[in-house]
C-alpha positions as CSV (number, residue, x, y, z in Angstrom):
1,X,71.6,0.5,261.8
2,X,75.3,-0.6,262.4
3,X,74.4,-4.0,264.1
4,X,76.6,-7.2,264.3
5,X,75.6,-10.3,264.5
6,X,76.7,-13.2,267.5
7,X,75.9,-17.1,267.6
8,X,72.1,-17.8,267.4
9,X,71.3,-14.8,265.8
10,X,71.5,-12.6,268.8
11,X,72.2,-8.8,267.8
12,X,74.4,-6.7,270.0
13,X,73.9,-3.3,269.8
14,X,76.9,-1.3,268.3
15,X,75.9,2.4,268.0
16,X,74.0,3.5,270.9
17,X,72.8,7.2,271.5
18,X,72.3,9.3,274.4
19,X,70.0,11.9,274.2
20,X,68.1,14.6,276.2
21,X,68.0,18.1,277.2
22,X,70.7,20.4,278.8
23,X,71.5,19.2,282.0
24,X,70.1,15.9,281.8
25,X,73.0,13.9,282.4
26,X,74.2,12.8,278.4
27,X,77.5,13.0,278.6
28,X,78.2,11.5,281.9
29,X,75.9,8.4,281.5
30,X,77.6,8.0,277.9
31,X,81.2,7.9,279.3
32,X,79.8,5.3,281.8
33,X,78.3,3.1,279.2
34,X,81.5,3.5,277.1
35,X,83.2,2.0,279.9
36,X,80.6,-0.7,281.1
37,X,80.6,-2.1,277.3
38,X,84.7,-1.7,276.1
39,X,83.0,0.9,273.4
40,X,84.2,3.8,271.5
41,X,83.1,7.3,272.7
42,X,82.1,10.2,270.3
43,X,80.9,13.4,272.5
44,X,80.0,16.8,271.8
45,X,82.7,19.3,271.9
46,X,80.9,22.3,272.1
47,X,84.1,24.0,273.3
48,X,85.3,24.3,269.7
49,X,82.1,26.5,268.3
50,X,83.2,29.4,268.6
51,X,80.2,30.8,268.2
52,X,78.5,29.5,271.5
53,X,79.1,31.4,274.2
54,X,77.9,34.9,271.9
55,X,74.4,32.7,271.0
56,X,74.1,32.8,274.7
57,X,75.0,36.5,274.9
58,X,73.1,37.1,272.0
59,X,71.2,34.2,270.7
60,X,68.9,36.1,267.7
61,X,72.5,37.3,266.3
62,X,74.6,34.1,266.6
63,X,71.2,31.6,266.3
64,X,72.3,30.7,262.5
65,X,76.0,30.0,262.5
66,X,76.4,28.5,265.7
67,X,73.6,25.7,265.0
68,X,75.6,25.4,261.0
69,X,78.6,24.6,262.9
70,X,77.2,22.1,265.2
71,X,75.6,20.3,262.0
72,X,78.6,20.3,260.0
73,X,81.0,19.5,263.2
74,X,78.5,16.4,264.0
75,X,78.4,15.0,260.8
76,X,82.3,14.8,260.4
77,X,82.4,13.3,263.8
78,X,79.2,10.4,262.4
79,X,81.6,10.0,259.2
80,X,83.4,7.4,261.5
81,X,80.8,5.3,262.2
82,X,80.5,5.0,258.2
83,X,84.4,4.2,258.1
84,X,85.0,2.5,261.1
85,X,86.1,-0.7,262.3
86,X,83.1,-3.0,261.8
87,X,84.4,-5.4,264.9
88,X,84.4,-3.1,267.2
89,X,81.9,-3.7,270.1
90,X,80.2,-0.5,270.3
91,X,79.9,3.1,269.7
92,X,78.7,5.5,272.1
93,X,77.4,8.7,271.5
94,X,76.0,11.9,273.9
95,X,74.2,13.2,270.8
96,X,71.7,12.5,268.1
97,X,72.0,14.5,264.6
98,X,68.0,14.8,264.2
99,X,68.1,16.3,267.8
100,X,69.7,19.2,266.1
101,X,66.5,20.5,264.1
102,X,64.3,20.9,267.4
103,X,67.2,23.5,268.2
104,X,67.0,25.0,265.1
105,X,63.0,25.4,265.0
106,X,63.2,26.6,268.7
107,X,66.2,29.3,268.2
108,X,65.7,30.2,264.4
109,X,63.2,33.0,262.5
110,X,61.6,31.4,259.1
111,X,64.2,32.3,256.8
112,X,66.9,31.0,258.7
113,X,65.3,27.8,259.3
114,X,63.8,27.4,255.7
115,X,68.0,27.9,254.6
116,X,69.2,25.5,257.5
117,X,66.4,22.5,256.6
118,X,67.7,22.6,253.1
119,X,71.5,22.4,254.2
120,X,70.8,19.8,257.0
121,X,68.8,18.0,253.9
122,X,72.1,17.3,252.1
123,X,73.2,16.2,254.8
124,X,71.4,13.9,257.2
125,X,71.0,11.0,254.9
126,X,74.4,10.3,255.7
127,X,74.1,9.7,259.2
128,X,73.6,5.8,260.5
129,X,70.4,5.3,262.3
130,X,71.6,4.0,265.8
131,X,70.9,0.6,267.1
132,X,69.6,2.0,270.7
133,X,68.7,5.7,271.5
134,X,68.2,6.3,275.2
135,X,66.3,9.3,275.7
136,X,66.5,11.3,279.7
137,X,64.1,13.0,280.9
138,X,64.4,15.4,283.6
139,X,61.8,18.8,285.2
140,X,62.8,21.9,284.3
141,X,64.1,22.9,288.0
142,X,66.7,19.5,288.1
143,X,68.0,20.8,284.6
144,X,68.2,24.2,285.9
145,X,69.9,23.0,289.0
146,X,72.3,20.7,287.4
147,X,73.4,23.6,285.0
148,X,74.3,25.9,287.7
149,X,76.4,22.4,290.1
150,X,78.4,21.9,286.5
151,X,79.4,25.8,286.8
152,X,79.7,26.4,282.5
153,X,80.1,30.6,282.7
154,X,77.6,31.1,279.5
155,X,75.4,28.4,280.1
156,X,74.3,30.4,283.5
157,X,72.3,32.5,281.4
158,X,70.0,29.7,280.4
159,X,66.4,31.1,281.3
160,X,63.9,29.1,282.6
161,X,61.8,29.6,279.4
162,X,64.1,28.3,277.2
163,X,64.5,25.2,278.7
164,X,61.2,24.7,279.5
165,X,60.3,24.9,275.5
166,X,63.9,22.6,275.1
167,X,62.3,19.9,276.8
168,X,58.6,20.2,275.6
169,X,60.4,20.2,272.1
170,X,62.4,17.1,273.2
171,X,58.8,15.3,274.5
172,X,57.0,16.0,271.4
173,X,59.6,14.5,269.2
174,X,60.3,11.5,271.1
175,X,56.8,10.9,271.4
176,X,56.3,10.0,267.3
177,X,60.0,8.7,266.9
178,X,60.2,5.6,266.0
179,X,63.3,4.9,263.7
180,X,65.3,2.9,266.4
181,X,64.6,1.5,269.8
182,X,64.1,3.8,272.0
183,X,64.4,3.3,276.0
184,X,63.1,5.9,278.2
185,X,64.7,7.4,281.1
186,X,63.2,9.2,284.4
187,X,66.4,10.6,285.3
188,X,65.1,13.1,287.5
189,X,66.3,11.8,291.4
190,X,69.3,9.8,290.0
191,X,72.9,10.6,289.4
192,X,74.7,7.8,286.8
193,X,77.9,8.8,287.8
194,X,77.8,7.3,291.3
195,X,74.5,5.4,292.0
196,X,75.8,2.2,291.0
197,X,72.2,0.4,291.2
198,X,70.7,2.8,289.5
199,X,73.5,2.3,286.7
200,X,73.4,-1.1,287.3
201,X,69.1,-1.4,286.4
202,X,69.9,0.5,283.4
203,X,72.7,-1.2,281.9
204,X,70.5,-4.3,282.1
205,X,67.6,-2.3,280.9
206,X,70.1,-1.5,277.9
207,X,71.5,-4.8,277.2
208,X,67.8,-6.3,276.0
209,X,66.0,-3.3,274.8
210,X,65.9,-4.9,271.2
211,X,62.9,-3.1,269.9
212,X,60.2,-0.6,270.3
213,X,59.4,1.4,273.1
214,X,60.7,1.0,276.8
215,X,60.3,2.7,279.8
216,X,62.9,3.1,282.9
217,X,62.0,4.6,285.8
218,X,63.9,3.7,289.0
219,X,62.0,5.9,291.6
220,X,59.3,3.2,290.8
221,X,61.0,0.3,291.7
């Protein structure tokens, strides 16, 4: 973990993740966080694969390269965490480099994914396990909903079924991770970018989630 330390032995988190499936809400919540807490912000940029948009044309043809690219483009981008500035406050991140194997085992045949394990093998041990991972969860029909509001042309032709084995994919894993505390999310009736008391319960939820397991469900308070 890339902790500092404070008076009184406090630890402030310093590498936070944001994690979840298509739709969900990563990216937005992460740029609010970044904001909240004066951190640095590492995204996705899925703009720059070029071989996206013909995975969702195509996705048996372009399964392989397009999830090598997004291993090797994430793990240049984590390289800074390694290098960086060890004062900073905090890094921010709308993505999680073991999240890219449930991709893999969902969207790759056997050969492909026997060749990718041994490539994202070499690879992986060089990422830093975050301090915080917050993990949103969301029903298939808000994800599917949210996808067509944000208006991507090639993500329209996300099916139903795909998703719906994304986010079983996303449950099972979560369910035996353990490597980093880990603060669940119902984000299912809230909208991070302009419900500030929503934002507001979570960023307190965020600031003492220390260890273990945590749950955060606002349609329950």
């Amino acid at each position: 973990m890339v902790t500092i330390e404070k008076d009184r032995g406090t630890q402030v988190p310093r590498y936070i993740v944001v994690e979840g499936p298509i739709g969900v809400g990563k990216t937005t919540l992460s740029r609010r966080l970044a904001q909240s807490l004066g951190s640095e912000l590492m995204l996705e940029v899925p703009a720059e694969n070029p071989f996206l948009e013909r995975f969702y044309s195509a996705p048996r043809q372009y399964a392989l390269p397009t999830q090598l690219y997004f291993l090797f483009q994430r793990v240049r981008q984590l390289e800074q965490l390694n290098q960086g500035d060890m004062f900073r406050p905090a890094w921010i991140s709308d993505f999680f480099l073991d999240k890219d194997l449930l991709f893999a085992e969902l969207n790759l045949d056997d050969d492909e994914l026997g060749l990718y394990r041994q490539v994202y093998a070499s690879l992986s041990p060089n990422a830093p396990t975050p301090d915080l991972v917050v993990f949103l969860q969301a029903p298939v029909g808000v994800l599917i909903d949210r996808i067509r509001k944000r208006g991507i042309n090639f993500e329209q032709q996300v099916s139903y079924e795909y998703l719906e084995q994304l986010v079983d994919s996303y449950a099972s894993f979560f369910l035996r991770y353990n490597r980093a505390p880990l603060l669940m999310v119902n984000a299912e009736k809230i909208n991070f970018a302009d419900n500030d008391r929503d934002y507001d319960l979570l960023l307190e939820y965020i600031r003492k989630t220390r260890a273990g397991r945590q749950f955060f469900n606002p349609m329950a308070s």
